[in-house]
N, C-alpha and C positions, 0 to 999 in steps of 0.2 A: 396421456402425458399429464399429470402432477407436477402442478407448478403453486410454489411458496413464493409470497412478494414480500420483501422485508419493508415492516412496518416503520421505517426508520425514514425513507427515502419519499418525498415530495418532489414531484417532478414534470413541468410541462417546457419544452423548448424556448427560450425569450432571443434565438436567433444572434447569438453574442462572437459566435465564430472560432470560438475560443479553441475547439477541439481542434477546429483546420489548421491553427498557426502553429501548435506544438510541435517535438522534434520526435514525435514517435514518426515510423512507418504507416503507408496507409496500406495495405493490397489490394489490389486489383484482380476479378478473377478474369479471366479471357475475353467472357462476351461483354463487360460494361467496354476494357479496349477498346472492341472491335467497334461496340455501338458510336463512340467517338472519333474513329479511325476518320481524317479525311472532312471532320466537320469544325464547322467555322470554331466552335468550341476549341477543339485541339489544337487548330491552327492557330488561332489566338495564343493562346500558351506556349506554343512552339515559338513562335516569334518572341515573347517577353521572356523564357529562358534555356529555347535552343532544343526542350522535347517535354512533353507532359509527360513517360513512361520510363522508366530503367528497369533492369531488369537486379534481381539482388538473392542467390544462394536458388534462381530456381523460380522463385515468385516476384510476378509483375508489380510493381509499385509506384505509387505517385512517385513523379523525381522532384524534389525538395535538395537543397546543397544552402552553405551557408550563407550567399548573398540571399537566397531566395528561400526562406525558411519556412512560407506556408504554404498551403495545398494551392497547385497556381487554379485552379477552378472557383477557387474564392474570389469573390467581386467584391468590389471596393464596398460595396453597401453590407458588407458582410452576410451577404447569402450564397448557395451555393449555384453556379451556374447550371450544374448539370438535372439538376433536382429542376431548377426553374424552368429549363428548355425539353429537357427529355421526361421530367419525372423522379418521383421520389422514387419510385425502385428500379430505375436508372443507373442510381448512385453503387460505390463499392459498397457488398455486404457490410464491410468494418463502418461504413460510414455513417448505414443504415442501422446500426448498431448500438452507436454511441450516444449515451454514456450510460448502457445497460452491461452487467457483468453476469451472466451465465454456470453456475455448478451444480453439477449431479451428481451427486452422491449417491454410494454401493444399491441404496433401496430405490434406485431410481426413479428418485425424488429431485425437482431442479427447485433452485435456490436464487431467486429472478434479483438482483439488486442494482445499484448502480454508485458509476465512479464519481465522487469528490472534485476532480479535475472540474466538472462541468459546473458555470456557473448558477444553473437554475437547480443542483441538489445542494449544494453548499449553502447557497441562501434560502434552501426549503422554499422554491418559488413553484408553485403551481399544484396538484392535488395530488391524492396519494398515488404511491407507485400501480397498487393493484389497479387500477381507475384505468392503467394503459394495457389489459390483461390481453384485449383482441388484436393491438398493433402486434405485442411481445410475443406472443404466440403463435402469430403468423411467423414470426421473425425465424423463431424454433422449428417451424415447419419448413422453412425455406433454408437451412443450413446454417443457422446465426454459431458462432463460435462459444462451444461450449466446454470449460474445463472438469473434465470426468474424471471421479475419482472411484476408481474399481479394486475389487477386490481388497486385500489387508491393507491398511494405511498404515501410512510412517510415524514412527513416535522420535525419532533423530535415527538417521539409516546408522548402522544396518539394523536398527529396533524396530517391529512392525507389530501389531497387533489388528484384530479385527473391526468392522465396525460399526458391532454391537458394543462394547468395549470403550470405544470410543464414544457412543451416543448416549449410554450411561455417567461415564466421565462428564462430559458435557452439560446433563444435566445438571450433575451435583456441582458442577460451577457456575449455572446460572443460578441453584439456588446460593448460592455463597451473594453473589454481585449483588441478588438480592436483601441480602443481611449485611453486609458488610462493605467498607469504601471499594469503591473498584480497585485501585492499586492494590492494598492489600491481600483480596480474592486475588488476583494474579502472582502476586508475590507467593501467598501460599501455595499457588499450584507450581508455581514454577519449583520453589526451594525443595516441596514435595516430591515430584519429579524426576527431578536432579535429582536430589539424593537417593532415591533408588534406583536408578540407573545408574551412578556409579557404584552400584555394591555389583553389577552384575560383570566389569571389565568391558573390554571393546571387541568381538568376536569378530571374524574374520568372513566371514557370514553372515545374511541375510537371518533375524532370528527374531520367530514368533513368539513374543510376551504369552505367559504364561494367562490364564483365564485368572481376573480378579484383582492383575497386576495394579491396572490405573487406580482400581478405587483404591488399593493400599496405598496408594502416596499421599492422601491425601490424611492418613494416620501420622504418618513421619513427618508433616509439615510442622505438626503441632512443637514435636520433639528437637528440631532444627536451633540450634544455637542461636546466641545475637552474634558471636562473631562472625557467622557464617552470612546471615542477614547482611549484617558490616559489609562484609566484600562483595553482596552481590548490590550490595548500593554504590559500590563504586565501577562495578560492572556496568551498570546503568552510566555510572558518568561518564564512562570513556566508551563507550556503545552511542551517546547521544552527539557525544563530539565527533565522532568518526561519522556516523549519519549526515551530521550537517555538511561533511563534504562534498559528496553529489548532489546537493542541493543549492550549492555556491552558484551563483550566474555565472561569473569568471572563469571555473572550472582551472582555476589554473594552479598545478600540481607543487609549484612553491610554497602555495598559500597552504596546503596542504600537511605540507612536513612542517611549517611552524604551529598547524594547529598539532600536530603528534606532540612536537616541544612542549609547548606549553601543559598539553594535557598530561605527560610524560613524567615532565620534568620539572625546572622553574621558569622556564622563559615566560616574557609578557606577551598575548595573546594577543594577534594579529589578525585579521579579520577588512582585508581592506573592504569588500565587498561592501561591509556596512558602515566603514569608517569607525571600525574598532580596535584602538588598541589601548589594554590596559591588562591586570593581572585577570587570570580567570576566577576569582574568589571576588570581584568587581562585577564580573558580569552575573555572577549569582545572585549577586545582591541585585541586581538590576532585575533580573526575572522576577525576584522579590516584589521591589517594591512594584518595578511597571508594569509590573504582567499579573502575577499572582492566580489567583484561583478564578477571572470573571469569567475566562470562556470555558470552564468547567463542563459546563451541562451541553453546550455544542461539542466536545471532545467526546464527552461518554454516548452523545451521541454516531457520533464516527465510530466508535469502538464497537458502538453496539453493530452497525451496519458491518464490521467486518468480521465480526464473529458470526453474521448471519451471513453472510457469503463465505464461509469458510476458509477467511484469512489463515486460519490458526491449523487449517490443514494442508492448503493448497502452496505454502510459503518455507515449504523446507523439513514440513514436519510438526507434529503438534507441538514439542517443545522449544522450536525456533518461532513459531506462528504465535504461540503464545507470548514468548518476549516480543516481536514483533509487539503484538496489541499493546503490552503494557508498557513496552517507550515510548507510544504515541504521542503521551500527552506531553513527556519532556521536549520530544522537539518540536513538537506545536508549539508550547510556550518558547522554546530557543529562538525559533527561528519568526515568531513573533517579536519576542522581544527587541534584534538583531532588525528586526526591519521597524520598529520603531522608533532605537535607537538613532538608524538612519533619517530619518526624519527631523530627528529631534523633540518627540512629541511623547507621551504616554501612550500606550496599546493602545489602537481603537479596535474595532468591528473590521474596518479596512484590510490594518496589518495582520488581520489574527485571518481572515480569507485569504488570502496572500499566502500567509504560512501553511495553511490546510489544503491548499491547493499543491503547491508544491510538493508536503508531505507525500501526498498522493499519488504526484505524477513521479516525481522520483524515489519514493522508498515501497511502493504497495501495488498501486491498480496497474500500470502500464510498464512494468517490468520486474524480471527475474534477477536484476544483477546483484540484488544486494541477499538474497538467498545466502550466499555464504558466509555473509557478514552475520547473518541471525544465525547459525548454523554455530559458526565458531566462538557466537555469546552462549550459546547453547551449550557447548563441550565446557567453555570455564564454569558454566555454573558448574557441571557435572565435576569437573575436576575441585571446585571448591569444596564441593560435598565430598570429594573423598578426604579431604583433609582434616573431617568431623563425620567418621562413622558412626553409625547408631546401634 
Protein backbone atom coordinates (compact mmCIF):
# COMPACT_ATOMS: atom_id res chain seq x y z
CA UNK A 1 0.00 0.00 0.00
CA UNK A 2 1.50 3.52 -1.42
CA UNK A 3 0.25 6.14 0.40
CA UNK A 4 0.90 10.14 -0.51
CA UNK A 5 0.06 12.69 2.45
CA UNK A 6 -0.61 16.00 1.05
CA UNK A 7 1.88 18.43 2.08
CA UNK A 8 -0.64 21.06 2.40
CA UNK A 9 -2.70 19.67 5.59
CA UNK A 10 -1.46 20.22 9.42
CA UNK A 11 -3.28 18.31 11.67
CA UNK A 12 -3.61 16.97 15.28
CA UNK A 13 -7.30 16.79 17.08
CA UNK A 14 -7.88 20.04 19.58
CA UNK A 15 -11.26 17.98 20.55
CA UNK A 16 -13.59 21.07 19.20
CA UNK A 17 -16.60 18.55 18.40
CA UNK A 18 -17.17 20.31 15.53
CA UNK A 19 -17.51 17.22 13.05
CA UNK A 20 -20.25 15.62 15.62
CA UNK A 21 -22.78 18.64 15.42
CA UNK A 22 -22.82 18.89 11.49
CA UNK A 23 -25.98 17.74 9.42
CA UNK A 24 -24.02 15.21 7.47
CA UNK A 25 -25.00 11.38 8.36
CA UNK A 26 -22.83 9.34 10.55
CA UNK A 27 -22.94 5.22 9.68
CA UNK A 28 -22.87 2.91 11.88
CA UNK A 29 -21.65 -0.53 10.95
CA UNK A 30 -23.45 -3.46 12.86
CA UNK A 31 -20.98 -4.37 15.59
CA UNK A 32 -20.32 -0.57 17.15
CA UNK A 33 -24.64 -1.03 17.37
CA UNK A 34 -24.55 -3.96 18.92
CA UNK A 35 -21.41 -3.00 21.33
CA UNK A 36 -23.91 -0.19 22.72
CA UNK A 37 -27.00 -2.20 22.50
CA UNK A 38 -28.60 -2.14 26.24
CA UNK A 39 -25.70 0.22 27.66
CA UNK A 40 -26.02 3.02 30.00
CA UNK A 41 -24.61 4.83 26.80
CA UNK A 42 -27.64 4.21 24.62
CA UNK A 43 -29.92 4.43 27.08
CA UNK A 44 -28.90 7.75 27.95
CA UNK A 45 -29.64 8.83 24.48
CA UNK A 46 -32.73 7.01 24.17
CA UNK A 47 -34.04 8.92 26.88
CA UNK A 48 -32.83 12.70 25.65
CA UNK A 49 -34.28 11.79 22.01
CA UNK A 50 -36.42 8.68 21.86
CA UNK A 51 -33.52 6.21 20.07
CA UNK A 52 -29.62 6.64 19.22
CA UNK A 53 -30.02 4.42 15.77
CA UNK A 54 -32.53 4.79 12.38
CA UNK A 55 -32.08 3.07 10.02
CA UNK A 56 -31.85 5.06 6.34
CA UNK A 57 -31.80 3.34 2.38
CA UNK A 58 -30.24 0.17 4.22
CA UNK A 59 -27.62 1.64 6.53
CA UNK A 60 -27.54 2.05 10.26
CA UNK A 61 -27.10 5.66 11.29
CA UNK A 62 -26.67 7.95 14.12
CA UNK A 63 -30.48 9.30 14.43
CA UNK A 64 -29.84 13.19 14.41
CA UNK A 65 -33.53 15.14 13.40
CA UNK A 66 -33.81 18.99 13.66
CA UNK A 67 -34.47 19.57 17.39
CA UNK A 68 -31.56 17.40 17.91
CA UNK A 69 -28.96 18.17 15.44
CA UNK A 70 -25.74 16.62 16.83
CA UNK A 71 -24.33 13.16 17.43
CA UNK A 72 -26.45 12.46 20.70
CA UNK A 73 -23.00 10.47 22.07
CA UNK A 74 -21.57 13.92 22.20
CA UNK A 75 -20.99 15.17 25.84
CA UNK A 76 -21.61 18.44 26.83
CA UNK A 77 -17.62 18.75 27.35
CA UNK A 78 -17.48 18.20 23.77
CA UNK A 79 -15.80 14.67 23.72
CA UNK A 80 -17.22 11.68 22.59
CA UNK A 81 -18.75 9.28 25.06
CA UNK A 82 -18.25 6.34 23.33
CA UNK A 83 -14.51 6.62 22.51
CA UNK A 84 -14.29 7.64 26.34
CA UNK A 85 -16.17 4.54 27.85
CA UNK A 86 -15.44 1.79 25.17
CA UNK A 87 -12.51 3.19 23.23
CA UNK A 88 -11.42 4.83 20.24
CA UNK A 89 -12.02 1.84 17.95
CA UNK A 90 -15.23 1.51 19.53
CA UNK A 91 -16.43 4.55 17.73
CA UNK A 92 -18.15 4.32 13.84
CA UNK A 93 -15.55 3.87 11.18
CA UNK A 94 -16.87 7.38 9.69
CA UNK A 95 -15.94 8.77 13.09
CA UNK A 96 -12.66 7.16 13.26
CA UNK A 97 -12.05 8.75 10.09
CA UNK A 98 -12.66 12.32 10.33
CA UNK A 99 -11.32 14.56 8.93
CA UNK A 100 -9.17 12.39 6.67
CA UNK A 101 -10.18 12.06 2.90
CA UNK A 102 -9.16 8.93 1.09
CA UNK A 103 -8.39 8.47 -3.14
CA UNK A 104 -6.95 5.91 -5.14
CA UNK A 105 -6.11 6.36 -8.08
CA UNK A 106 -5.91 3.90 -11.45
CA UNK A 107 -1.96 3.21 -10.33
CA UNK A 108 -3.05 2.46 -7.08
CA UNK A 109 -1.62 5.00 -5.42
CA UNK A 110 -3.78 6.60 -2.33
CA UNK A 111 -3.86 10.26 -1.87
CA UNK A 112 -4.19 10.54 2.16
CA UNK A 113 -5.57 14.37 2.86
CA UNK A 114 -8.04 15.87 4.78
CA UNK A 115 -11.34 17.88 5.08
CA UNK A 116 -11.40 21.95 5.82
CA UNK A 117 -14.65 21.41 7.84
CA UNK A 118 -12.35 20.38 10.77
CA UNK A 119 -11.14 23.02 12.97
CA UNK A 120 -7.45 22.06 13.65
CA UNK A 121 -6.80 21.76 9.30
CA UNK A 122 -8.24 25.13 8.70
CA UNK A 123 -6.17 26.87 11.33
CA UNK A 124 -2.99 24.52 10.35
CA UNK A 125 -3.12 23.48 14.13
CA UNK A 126 -0.83 20.67 14.85
CA UNK A 127 2.02 18.75 12.64
CA UNK A 128 2.20 17.76 9.37
CA UNK A 129 -0.27 15.32 8.01
CA UNK A 130 2.39 12.51 7.12
CA UNK A 131 3.40 12.72 11.01
CA UNK A 132 -0.24 10.64 11.45
CA UNK A 133 1.01 7.90 8.73
CA UNK A 134 0.66 4.74 11.36
CA UNK A 135 -2.96 5.92 12.82
CA UNK A 136 -3.91 6.39 8.77
CA UNK A 137 -2.71 3.34 7.67
CA UNK A 138 -4.24 1.30 10.16
CA UNK A 139 -7.31 3.14 9.31
CA UNK A 140 -6.72 1.72 5.42
CA UNK A 141 -6.24 -1.60 6.82
CA UNK A 142 -9.25 -1.75 8.89
CA UNK A 143 -11.84 -0.66 5.91
CA UNK A 144 -11.64 3.34 6.19
CA UNK A 145 -13.68 4.64 3.22
CA UNK A 146 -11.96 5.11 0.32
CA UNK A 147 -12.97 7.02 -3.12
CA UNK A 148 -11.51 4.71 -6.12
CA UNK A 149 -10.95 5.94 -9.26
CA UNK A 150 -10.57 2.88 -11.86
CA UNK A 151 -10.01 2.38 -15.01
CA UNK A 152 -10.70 5.56 -17.86
CA UNK A 153 -11.60 8.84 -16.08
CA UNK A 154 -14.16 11.31 -16.95
CA UNK A 155 -13.14 14.48 -18.88
CA UNK A 156 -17.32 15.68 -18.68
CA UNK A 157 -19.46 12.24 -19.38
CA UNK A 158 -19.75 10.94 -21.89
CA UNK A 159 -15.86 12.22 -22.54
CA UNK A 160 -13.31 9.79 -20.93
CA UNK A 161 -9.83 9.47 -21.47
CA UNK A 162 -7.15 7.44 -19.73
CA UNK A 163 -4.98 8.05 -16.89
CA UNK A 164 -1.89 8.41 -18.26
CA UNK A 165 -3.39 11.21 -20.18
CA UNK A 166 -4.70 12.64 -17.51
CA UNK A 167 -1.41 12.54 -15.21
CA UNK A 168 0.42 14.28 -17.92
CA UNK A 169 -2.34 16.95 -18.19
CA UNK A 170 -1.81 17.35 -14.73
CA UNK A 171 1.48 17.84 -14.75
CA UNK A 172 1.66 20.48 -17.27
CA UNK A 173 -0.73 22.44 -14.93
CA UNK A 174 1.02 22.28 -12.11
CA UNK A 175 3.91 23.67 -14.01
CA UNK A 176 1.58 26.57 -15.25
CA UNK A 177 0.24 27.41 -11.23
CA UNK A 178 3.84 27.47 -11.08
CA UNK A 179 4.44 30.37 -13.49
CA UNK A 180 1.68 32.02 -13.53
CA UNK A 181 -1.51 33.51 -11.01
CA UNK A 182 -3.48 30.57 -10.08
CA UNK A 183 -6.71 31.97 -11.56
CA UNK A 184 -5.38 32.53 -14.75
CA UNK A 185 -3.62 28.68 -15.05
CA UNK A 186 -7.23 27.64 -14.45
CA UNK A 187 -8.72 29.79 -16.67
CA UNK A 188 -6.38 28.69 -19.40
CA UNK A 189 -7.11 25.22 -18.78
CA UNK A 190 -10.61 25.49 -18.65
CA UNK A 191 -11.11 27.88 -21.92
CA UNK A 192 -8.61 25.20 -23.45
CA UNK A 193 -10.65 22.55 -22.69
CA UNK A 194 -13.97 23.72 -23.53
CA UNK A 195 -12.98 24.62 -26.61
CA UNK A 196 -12.08 21.39 -27.80
CA UNK A 197 -14.63 19.77 -26.67
CA UNK A 198 -16.97 21.57 -28.22
CA UNK A 199 -15.52 20.99 -31.63
CA UNK A 200 -16.20 17.23 -31.06
CA UNK A 201 -20.42 17.56 -30.50
CA UNK A 202 -22.14 15.59 -27.63
CA UNK A 203 -22.19 11.67 -28.62
CA UNK A 204 -24.68 9.56 -27.36
CA UNK A 205 -22.05 7.34 -26.06
CA UNK A 206 -19.43 6.74 -23.69
CA UNK A 207 -16.17 8.10 -25.89
CA UNK A 208 -12.51 7.67 -25.41
CA UNK A 209 -10.44 10.77 -26.17
CA UNK A 210 -8.26 10.25 -28.69
CA UNK A 211 -4.26 9.82 -27.33
CA UNK A 212 -2.68 13.57 -27.02
CA UNK A 213 -6.15 15.05 -26.68
CA UNK A 214 -5.60 16.97 -23.24
CA UNK A 215 -2.14 18.21 -24.04
CA UNK A 216 -3.79 19.95 -27.36
CA UNK A 217 -6.03 22.07 -25.32
CA UNK A 218 -3.78 23.56 -23.89
CA UNK A 219 -2.57 25.01 -27.58
CA UNK A 220 -6.06 26.55 -28.15
CA UNK A 221 -6.02 28.27 -24.91
CA UNK A 222 -3.62 30.66 -26.20
CA UNK A 223 -5.88 31.14 -29.48
CA UNK A 224 -9.25 31.71 -27.24
CA UNK A 225 -10.72 35.13 -27.77
CA UNK A 226 -11.45 37.94 -25.07
CA UNK A 227 -14.85 37.75 -25.83
CA UNK A 228 -15.01 34.42 -25.11
CA UNK A 229 -12.90 35.03 -21.70
CA UNK A 230 -15.77 37.96 -21.41
CA UNK A 231 -18.53 35.28 -20.76
CA UNK A 232 -16.87 32.84 -19.17
CA UNK A 233 -16.21 35.73 -16.35
CA UNK A 234 -19.57 36.01 -16.17
CA UNK A 235 -20.11 32.25 -15.96
CA UNK A 236 -18.01 32.67 -12.84
CA UNK A 237 -20.55 35.34 -11.70
CA UNK A 238 -23.55 33.70 -11.77
CA UNK A 239 -21.85 30.02 -10.86
CA UNK A 240 -20.66 32.01 -7.60
CA UNK A 241 -24.07 33.39 -6.82
CA UNK A 242 -25.91 30.13 -7.34
CA UNK A 243 -23.10 28.46 -5.02
CA UNK A 244 -23.90 30.75 -2.35
CA UNK A 245 -27.28 29.30 -1.99
CA UNK A 246 -26.67 25.92 -0.15
CA UNK A 247 -24.54 27.68 1.81
CA UNK A 248 -27.46 30.14 3.37
CA UNK A 249 -28.19 29.00 6.98
CA UNK A 250 -31.80 29.79 6.38
CA UNK A 251 -31.89 27.56 3.48
CA UNK A 252 -35.08 29.12 2.61
CA UNK A 253 -36.04 28.83 -1.21
CA UNK A 254 -37.58 32.41 -1.45
CA UNK A 255 -34.39 33.91 -0.57
CA UNK A 256 -33.36 31.97 -3.37
CA UNK A 257 -35.27 33.03 -6.29
CA UNK A 258 -34.58 36.72 -5.45
CA UNK A 259 -30.91 35.90 -5.60
CA UNK A 260 -31.68 34.39 -9.36
CA UNK A 261 -33.49 38.14 -9.81
CA UNK A 262 -31.12 39.95 -8.96
CA UNK A 263 -28.23 37.99 -10.58
CA UNK A 264 -30.69 37.62 -13.70
CA UNK A 265 -32.01 40.69 -13.91
CA UNK A 266 -32.10 44.13 -12.18
CA UNK A 267 -33.77 43.59 -8.91
CA UNK A 268 -31.84 44.74 -5.47
CA UNK A 269 -30.30 41.84 -3.91
CA UNK A 270 -31.53 40.36 -0.84
CA UNK A 271 -29.68 38.40 1.20
CA UNK A 272 -31.49 38.49 4.61
CA UNK A 273 -29.15 35.92 6.18
CA UNK A 274 -26.57 38.61 6.32
CA UNK A 275 -28.72 41.54 6.46
CA UNK A 276 -28.05 42.48 2.89
CA UNK A 277 -29.88 44.30 0.85
CA UNK A 278 -28.73 46.56 -1.88
CA UNK A 279 -27.80 46.38 -5.70
CA UNK A 280 -25.37 43.53 -6.52
CA UNK A 281 -22.67 45.89 -8.28
CA UNK A 282 -22.68 47.21 -4.14
CA UNK A 283 -21.69 44.10 -2.93
CA UNK A 284 -18.78 43.93 -5.41
CA UNK A 285 -17.56 46.76 -4.32
CA UNK A 286 -17.73 45.49 -0.96
CA UNK A 287 -15.72 42.28 -1.61
CA UNK A 288 -13.49 45.11 -3.04
CA UNK A 289 -12.74 47.05 -0.55
CA UNK A 290 -13.38 44.38 2.68
CA UNK A 291 -12.18 41.55 1.65
CA UNK A 292 -9.94 41.94 -1.22
CA UNK A 293 -6.86 39.85 -1.89
CA UNK A 294 -5.62 39.15 2.20
CA UNK A 295 -6.71 35.58 2.46
CA UNK A 296 -5.15 34.90 -0.70
CA UNK A 297 -2.36 32.45 0.25
CA UNK A 298 -4.82 30.55 2.77
CA UNK A 299 -7.14 29.94 -0.33
CA UNK A 300 -4.30 28.77 -2.74
CA UNK A 301 -3.77 26.87 -0.08
CA UNK A 302 -7.13 25.01 -0.05
CA UNK A 303 -6.79 24.87 -3.73
CA UNK A 304 -3.75 23.23 -3.50
CA UNK A 305 -5.16 20.49 -0.85
CA UNK A 306 -7.95 19.75 -3.37
CA UNK A 307 -6.04 19.30 -6.34
CA UNK A 308 -4.02 16.83 -4.32
CA UNK A 309 -7.01 14.96 -3.29
CA UNK A 310 -8.27 14.87 -6.63
CA UNK A 311 -11.00 17.27 -6.41
CA UNK A 312 -10.67 17.87 -10.04
CA UNK A 313 -11.39 14.22 -10.69
CA UNK A 314 -13.61 12.76 -8.22
CA UNK A 315 -16.29 16.02 -8.57
CA UNK A 316 -17.99 15.29 -11.94
CA UNK A 317 -15.13 15.09 -14.13
CA UNK A 318 -11.96 16.82 -14.81
CA UNK A 319 -13.58 19.67 -16.44
CA UNK A 320 -16.38 20.44 -13.74
CA UNK A 321 -13.42 19.49 -10.91
CA UNK A 322 -11.52 22.02 -12.57
CA UNK A 323 -14.17 24.94 -12.42
CA UNK A 324 -15.01 23.55 -9.15
CA UNK A 325 -11.05 24.75 -7.87
CA UNK A 326 -11.16 27.93 -9.72
CA UNK A 327 -14.60 29.34 -8.01
CA UNK A 328 -13.03 28.63 -4.87
CA UNK A 329 -11.59 31.67 -4.12
CA UNK A 330 -14.87 33.79 -5.32
CA UNK A 331 -16.95 32.36 -2.92
CA UNK A 332 -14.61 32.19 -0.15
CA UNK A 333 -14.30 35.85 -0.48
CA UNK A 334 -18.48 36.12 -1.04
CA UNK A 335 -19.26 34.44 1.68
CA UNK A 336 -16.52 36.16 3.72
CA UNK A 337 -17.53 39.05 2.81
CA UNK A 338 -21.43 38.55 3.51
CA UNK A 339 -20.49 37.42 7.02
CA UNK A 340 -18.56 40.48 7.71
CA UNK A 341 -20.90 42.51 6.51
CA UNK A 342 -23.14 40.92 9.08
CA UNK A 343 -21.05 42.08 11.70
CA UNK A 344 -20.46 45.12 10.58
CA UNK A 345 -16.89 44.92 10.72
CA UNK A 346 -14.12 44.52 7.85
CA UNK A 347 -12.91 40.72 7.08
CA UNK A 348 -11.11 39.28 9.74
CA UNK A 349 -9.36 35.83 10.18
CA UNK A 350 -12.68 34.88 11.93
CA UNK A 351 -15.06 35.47 8.99
CA UNK A 352 -12.81 34.25 6.44
CA UNK A 353 -12.73 30.52 8.74
CA UNK A 354 -16.39 30.69 8.82
CA UNK A 355 -16.47 30.98 5.09
CA UNK A 356 -13.86 28.22 4.35
CA UNK A 357 -15.58 26.06 6.46
CA UNK A 358 -18.74 26.19 5.09
CA UNK A 359 -17.36 26.23 1.54
CA UNK A 360 -16.17 22.91 2.38
CA UNK A 361 -18.91 21.28 4.05
CA UNK A 362 -21.49 22.49 1.51
CA UNK A 363 -19.79 22.78 -1.97
CA UNK A 364 -16.75 19.97 -1.82
CA UNK A 365 -15.67 17.47 1.09
CA UNK A 366 -19.16 16.13 2.52
CA UNK A 367 -21.21 16.08 -0.55
CA UNK A 368 -22.17 15.26 -4.15
CA UNK A 369 -25.19 17.49 -4.60
CA UNK A 370 -23.66 20.30 -6.24
CA UNK A 371 -21.93 17.94 -8.93
CA UNK A 372 -24.44 19.00 -11.38
CA UNK A 373 -24.20 22.50 -10.83
CA UNK A 374 -20.26 22.09 -11.87
CA UNK A 375 -21.37 19.93 -14.56
CA UNK A 376 -23.80 22.25 -16.21
CA UNK A 377 -20.88 25.43 -15.69
CA UNK A 378 -19.05 22.97 -17.58
CA UNK A 379 -21.46 22.52 -20.76
CA UNK A 380 -21.78 26.62 -20.85
CA UNK A 381 -18.22 26.83 -21.03
CA UNK A 382 -18.35 24.32 -23.79
CA UNK A 383 -21.17 25.86 -25.44
CA UNK A 384 -19.49 29.35 -25.20
CA UNK A 385 -16.70 27.86 -27.13
CA UNK A 386 -18.79 26.86 -29.73
CA UNK A 387 -19.71 30.24 -30.38
CA UNK A 388 -15.80 31.16 -31.27
CA UNK A 389 -14.56 28.12 -33.26
CA UNK A 390 -10.87 27.96 -33.91
Amino acid sequence: MHVNYDPQIAYECVQCGRGCFNRWDINVEPEVAQSVRGHALELRVIQDRGQAFREHEGQLIIHKDKDHPRCGFLKEDLLCSIHSELGYQAKPLTCQQYPYVFVQTPDRQIHASAVYSCTAVREELGPPLSESRESIEDLLRRGARVHRLDGNIEVLPPFVTTYSEIQAYEAELNRRLGQMPISAAFEEAILGLANALSSLGQPDEELLLEEGFLASTWGRAKLVPQEARTNLQLVKTILSMGLLKPCLPSQDREVWKKIDAAVLGDAELEIPDFNWHAPLSELDLWLTEGVGHRFDGQIKRFQGSLLFRKAHLTMGGLLPGLILVWIMPSIIRLLTGLHAWKEQVESTQSNFLWALETAETHLVGHTFDTVPVYQRAAWQSVAISRSYPL
